[in-house]
C-alpha positions as CSV (number, residue, x, y, z in Angstrom):
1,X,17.4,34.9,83.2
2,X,16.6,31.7,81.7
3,X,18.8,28.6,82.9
4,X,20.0,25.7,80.2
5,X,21.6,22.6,80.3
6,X,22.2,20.7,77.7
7,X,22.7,16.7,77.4
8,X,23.5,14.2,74.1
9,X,26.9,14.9,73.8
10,X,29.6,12.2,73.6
11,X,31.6,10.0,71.8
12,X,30.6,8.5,67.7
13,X,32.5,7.7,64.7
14,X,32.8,9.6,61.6
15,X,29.5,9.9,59.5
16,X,27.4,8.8,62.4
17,X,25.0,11.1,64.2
18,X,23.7,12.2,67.2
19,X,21.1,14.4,68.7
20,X,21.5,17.3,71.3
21,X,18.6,18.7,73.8
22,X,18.2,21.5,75.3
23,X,16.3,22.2,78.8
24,X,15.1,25.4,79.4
25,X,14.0,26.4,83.1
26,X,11.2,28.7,81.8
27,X,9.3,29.4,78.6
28,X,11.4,30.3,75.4
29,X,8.7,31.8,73.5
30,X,9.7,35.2,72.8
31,X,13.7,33.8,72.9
32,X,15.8,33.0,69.6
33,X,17.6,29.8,70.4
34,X,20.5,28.9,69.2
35,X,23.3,26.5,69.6
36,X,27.3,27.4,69.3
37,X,30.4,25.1,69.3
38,X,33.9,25.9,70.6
39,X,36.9,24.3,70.0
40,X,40.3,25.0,72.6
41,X,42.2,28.0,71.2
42,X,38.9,29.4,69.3
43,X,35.6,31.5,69.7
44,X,32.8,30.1,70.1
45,X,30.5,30.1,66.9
46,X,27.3,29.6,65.5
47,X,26.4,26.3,64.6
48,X,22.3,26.8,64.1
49,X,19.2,29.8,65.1
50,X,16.2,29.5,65.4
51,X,13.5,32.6,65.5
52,X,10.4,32.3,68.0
53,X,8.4,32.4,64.8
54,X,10.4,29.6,63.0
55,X,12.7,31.1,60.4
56,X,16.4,28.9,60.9
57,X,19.6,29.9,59.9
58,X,23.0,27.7,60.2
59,X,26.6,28.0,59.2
60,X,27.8,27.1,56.6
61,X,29.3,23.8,56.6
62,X,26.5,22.4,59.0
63,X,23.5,23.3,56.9
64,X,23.1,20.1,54.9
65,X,23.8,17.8,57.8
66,X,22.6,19.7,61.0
67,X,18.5,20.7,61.7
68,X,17.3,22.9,64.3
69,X,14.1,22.2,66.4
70,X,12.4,24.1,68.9
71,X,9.6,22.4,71.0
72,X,7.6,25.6,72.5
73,X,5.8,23.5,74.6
74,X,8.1,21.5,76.4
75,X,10.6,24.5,76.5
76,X,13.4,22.4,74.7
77,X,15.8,23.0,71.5
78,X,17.0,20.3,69.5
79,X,20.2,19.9,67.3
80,X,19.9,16.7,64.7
81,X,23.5,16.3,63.6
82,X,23.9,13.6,61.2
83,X,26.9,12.5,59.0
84,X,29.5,14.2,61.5
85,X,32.7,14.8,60.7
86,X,36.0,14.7,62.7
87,X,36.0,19.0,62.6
88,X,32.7,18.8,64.3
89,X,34.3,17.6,67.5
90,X,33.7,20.6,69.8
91,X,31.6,21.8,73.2
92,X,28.4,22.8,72.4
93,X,26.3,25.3,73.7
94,X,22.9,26.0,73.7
95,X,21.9,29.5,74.2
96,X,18.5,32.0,74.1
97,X,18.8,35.7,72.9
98,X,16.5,38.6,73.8
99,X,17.4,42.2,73.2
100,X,20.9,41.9,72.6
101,X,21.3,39.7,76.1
102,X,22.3,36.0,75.6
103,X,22.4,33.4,78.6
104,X,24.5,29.9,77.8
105,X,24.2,26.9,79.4
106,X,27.3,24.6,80.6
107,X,27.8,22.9,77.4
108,X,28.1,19.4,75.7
109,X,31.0,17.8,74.9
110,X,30.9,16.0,71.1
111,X,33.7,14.2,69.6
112,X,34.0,12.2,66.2
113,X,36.7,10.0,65.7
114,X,38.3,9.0,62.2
């Protein structure tokens, strides 16, 4: 099972950005990556996917603002989150899918303020 922790959370104003990374303790080649967010009270959704051969998908309300990166090499994911809003405030989680399994890592607290 592959091991993640993720870092880049924190604290930025409304319309700002901020980046998210992704360690991986072994190779994600054959893994879809993906990050989720999760807000007290709620499931955790999807924010953004990303296939071992490229394709991306994200939700909705993300996909003009958030990008998805995968750096094969390194065996890191990235999540490029630009003009936030206040409803993106959440923990974030990075995960990898094979076969129906998924392993998460601890999560990243992000918060926009008003």
């Amino acid at each position: 099972q592959v091991q993640l922790v993720e870092s880049g959370g924190g604290l930025v104003q409304a319309g700002g950005s901020l980046r998210l990374s992704c360690a991986a303790s072994r190779s994600i080649n054959p893994l879809v990556m993906g990050w989720y967010r999760q807000t007290p009270g709620n499931q955790r959704e999807l924010v953004a996917r990303m296939s071992s051969f490229g394709s991306k998908n994200y939700a909705d309300d993300v996909k003009d603002r958030f990008s998805i990166s995968r750096d094969n090499v390194k065996n890191m994911v990235y999540l490029q989150m630009n003009r936030l809003k206040v409803e993106d405030t959440a923990v974030y989680y990075c995960a990898a899918e094979r076969d129906g399994s998924r392993s998460w890592g601890q999560g990243t607290q992000v918060t926009v303020s008003s």
